[in-house]
N, C-alpha and C positions, 0 to 999 in steps of 0.2 A: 801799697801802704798797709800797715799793720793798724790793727785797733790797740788801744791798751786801754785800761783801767786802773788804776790806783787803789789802795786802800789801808787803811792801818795807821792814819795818819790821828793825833788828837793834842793833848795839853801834859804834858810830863814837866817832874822837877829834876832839877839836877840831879845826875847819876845815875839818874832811873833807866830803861829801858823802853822802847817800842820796836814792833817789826813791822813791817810795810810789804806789802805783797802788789803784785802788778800781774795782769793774766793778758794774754795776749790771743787775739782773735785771727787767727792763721794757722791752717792745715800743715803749713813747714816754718813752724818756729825754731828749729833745729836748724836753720839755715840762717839764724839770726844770733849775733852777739847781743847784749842787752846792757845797758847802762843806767844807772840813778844822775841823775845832777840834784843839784838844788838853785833855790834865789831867794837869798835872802830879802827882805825889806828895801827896796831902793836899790839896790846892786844886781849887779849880771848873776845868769845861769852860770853856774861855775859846778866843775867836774865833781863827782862822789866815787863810783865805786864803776867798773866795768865788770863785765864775765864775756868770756868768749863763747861759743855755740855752743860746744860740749862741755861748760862748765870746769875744764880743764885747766885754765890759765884765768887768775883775778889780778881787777886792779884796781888802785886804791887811791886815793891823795894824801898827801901828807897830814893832815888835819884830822882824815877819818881813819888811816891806819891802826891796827891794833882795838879798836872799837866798831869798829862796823864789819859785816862778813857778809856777803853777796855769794849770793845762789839760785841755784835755778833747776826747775823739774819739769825736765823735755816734755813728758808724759801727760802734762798737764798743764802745758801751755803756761808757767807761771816761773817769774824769778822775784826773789825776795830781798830785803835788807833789815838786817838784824843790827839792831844799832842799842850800844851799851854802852856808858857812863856818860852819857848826854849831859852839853852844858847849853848854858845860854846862847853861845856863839852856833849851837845845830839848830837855831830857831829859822825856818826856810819853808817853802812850799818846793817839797821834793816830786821832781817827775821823775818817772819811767820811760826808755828810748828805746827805739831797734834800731841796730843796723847789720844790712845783708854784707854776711860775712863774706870776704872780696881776702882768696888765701888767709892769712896767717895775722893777719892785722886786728889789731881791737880799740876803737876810737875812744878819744880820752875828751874831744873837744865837741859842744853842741853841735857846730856843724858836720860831725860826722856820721850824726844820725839821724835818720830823713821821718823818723815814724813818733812823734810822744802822746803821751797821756796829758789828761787833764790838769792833774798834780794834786797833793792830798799837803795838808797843813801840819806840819810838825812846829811846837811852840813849847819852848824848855825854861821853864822859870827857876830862878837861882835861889 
């Protein structure tokens, strides 16, 4: 199991901007893809953003395309999301996830990651 932490989460208006950072407490985080989900209010954890280990291949959901950019700095145990022109509908408590990179695969579904964070509060007023 990984540790994570969250953070960067708080109260924005529409269009604005927030970044979210998550650091992870393991000696071989480079052997781990890492993922955002969110849950909104009364609905499921549903997918955000992936990065694979190396940071080499990203993935996105339809929703958060083109506005959100997921990253990550082996070096320092941390991957980020950079989220821009936020509306009311990204209002969620977004987690941070690992999962041990298994070949070439990078999970898109909560159950494909065994490790989350607490989650940090994003809340987008219109």
């Amino acid at each position: 199991q990984v540790q994570l932490v969250e953070s960067g989460g708080g109260l924005a208006q529409a269009g604005d901007s927030l970044r979210l950072s998550c650091v992870a407490s393991t000696r071989t985080f480079s052997n781990y893809n890492m993922g955002w989900f969110r849950q909104p209010p009364g609905k499921e954890r549903v997918f955000v953003a992936a990065i694979s280990w190396s940071g080499g291949r990203t993935y996105y959901s339809d929703s958060t395309k083109g506005r959100f950019t997921i990253s990550r700095d082996n070096a320092k145990n941390t991957v980020s999301l950079q989220m821009n022109s936020l509306k009311p509908d990204d209002t969620a408590i977004y987690y941070c996830a690992a999962q041990l990179k298994i070949g070439l695969l990078v999970g898109q579904s909560p159950t494909d990651f065994r490790s989350w964070g607490q989650g940090t509060q994003v809340t987008v007023s219109s």
